[in-house]
C-alpha positions in Angstrom: -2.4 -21.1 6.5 -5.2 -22.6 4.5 -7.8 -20.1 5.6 -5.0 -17.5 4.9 -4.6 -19.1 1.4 -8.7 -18.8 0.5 -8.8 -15.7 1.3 -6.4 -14.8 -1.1 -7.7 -16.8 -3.7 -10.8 -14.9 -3.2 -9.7 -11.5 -3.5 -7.6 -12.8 -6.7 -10.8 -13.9 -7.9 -12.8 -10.9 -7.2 -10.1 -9.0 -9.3 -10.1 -11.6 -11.9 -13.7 -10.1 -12.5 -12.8 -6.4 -11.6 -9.6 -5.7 -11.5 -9.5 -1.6 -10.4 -12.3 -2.8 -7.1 -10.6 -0.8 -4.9 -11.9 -2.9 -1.6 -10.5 -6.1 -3.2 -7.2 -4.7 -3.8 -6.5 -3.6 -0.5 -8.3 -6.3 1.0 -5.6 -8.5 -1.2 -2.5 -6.4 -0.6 -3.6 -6.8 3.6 -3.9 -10.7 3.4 -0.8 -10.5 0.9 1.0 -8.9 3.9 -0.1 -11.2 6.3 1.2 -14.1 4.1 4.7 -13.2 4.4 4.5 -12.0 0.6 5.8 -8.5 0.7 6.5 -8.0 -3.2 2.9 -9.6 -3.5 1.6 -6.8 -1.3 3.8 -4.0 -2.9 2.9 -4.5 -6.6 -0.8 -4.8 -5.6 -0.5 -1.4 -3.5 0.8 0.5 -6.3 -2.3 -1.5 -8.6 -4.5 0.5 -6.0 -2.6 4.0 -5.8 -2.4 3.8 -9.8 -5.7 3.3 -10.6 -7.5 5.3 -6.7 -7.1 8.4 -5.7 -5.7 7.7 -1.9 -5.9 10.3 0.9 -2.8 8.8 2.1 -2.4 5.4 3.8 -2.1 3.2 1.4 1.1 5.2 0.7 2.5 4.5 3.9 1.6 0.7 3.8 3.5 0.9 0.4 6.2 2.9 1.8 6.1 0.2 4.6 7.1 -2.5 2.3 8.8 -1.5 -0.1 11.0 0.0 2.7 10.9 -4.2 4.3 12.0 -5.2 0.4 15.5 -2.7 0.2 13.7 -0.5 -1.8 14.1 2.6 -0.4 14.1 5.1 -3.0 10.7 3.6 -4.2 9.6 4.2 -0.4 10.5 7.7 -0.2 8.9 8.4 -3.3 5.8 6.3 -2.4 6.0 8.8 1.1 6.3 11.9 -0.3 3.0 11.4 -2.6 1.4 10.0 0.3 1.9 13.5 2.2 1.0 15.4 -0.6 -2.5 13.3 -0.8 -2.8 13.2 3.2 -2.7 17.2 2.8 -5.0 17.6 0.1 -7.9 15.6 2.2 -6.6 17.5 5.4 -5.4 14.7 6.8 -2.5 16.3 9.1 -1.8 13.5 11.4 -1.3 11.2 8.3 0.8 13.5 6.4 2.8 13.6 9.3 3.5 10.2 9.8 4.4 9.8 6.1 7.2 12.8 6.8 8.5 10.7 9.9 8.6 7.8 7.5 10.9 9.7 5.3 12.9 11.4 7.5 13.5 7.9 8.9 14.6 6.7 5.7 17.1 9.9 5.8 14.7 11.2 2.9 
């Protein structure tokens, strides 16, 4: 757990000094989720789809956890943009999970 621990100070570091750095973010919300600390991971998410233009995983990772929090009309939101981005960068495969995601959500 320590390792897991530095490598989150790190990242909250790296932000300290640039907090929009898209690679720390996600890099953050990751270790975030491999902590355990799902609102952690969600708020940082929607720091990286907020201020990055995503083609379209980063919305299902947030869909993911917000769905994992009881949050689910913030994950089918959070999957609907998603499939709108995947789409726009031609990502098919992506925009389909991100529809599956809903559906399974009864969105």
């Amino acid at each position: 757990m320590e390792n897991a621990q530095n490598r989150i100070d790190y990242f909250e570091r790296m932000l300290a000094d640039n907090p929009e750095n898209p690679t720390g973010l996600l890099a953050l919300a990751n270790e975030y989720g491999k902590a355990g600390r799902d609102e952690d991971e969600a708020v940082v998410l929607k720091r990286y789809v907020e201020a990055h233009e995503d083609e379209g995983n980063a919305y299902l990772r947030l869909g993911e956890v917000l769905t994992k929090l009881g949050r689910e009309d913030e994950a089918r939101e959070a999957y609907g943009t998603g499939v709108g981005k995947a789409e726009k960068f031609g990502h098919s495969g992506m925009a389909e999970d991100l529809r599956l995601a809903q559906v399974q959500l009864g969105g």
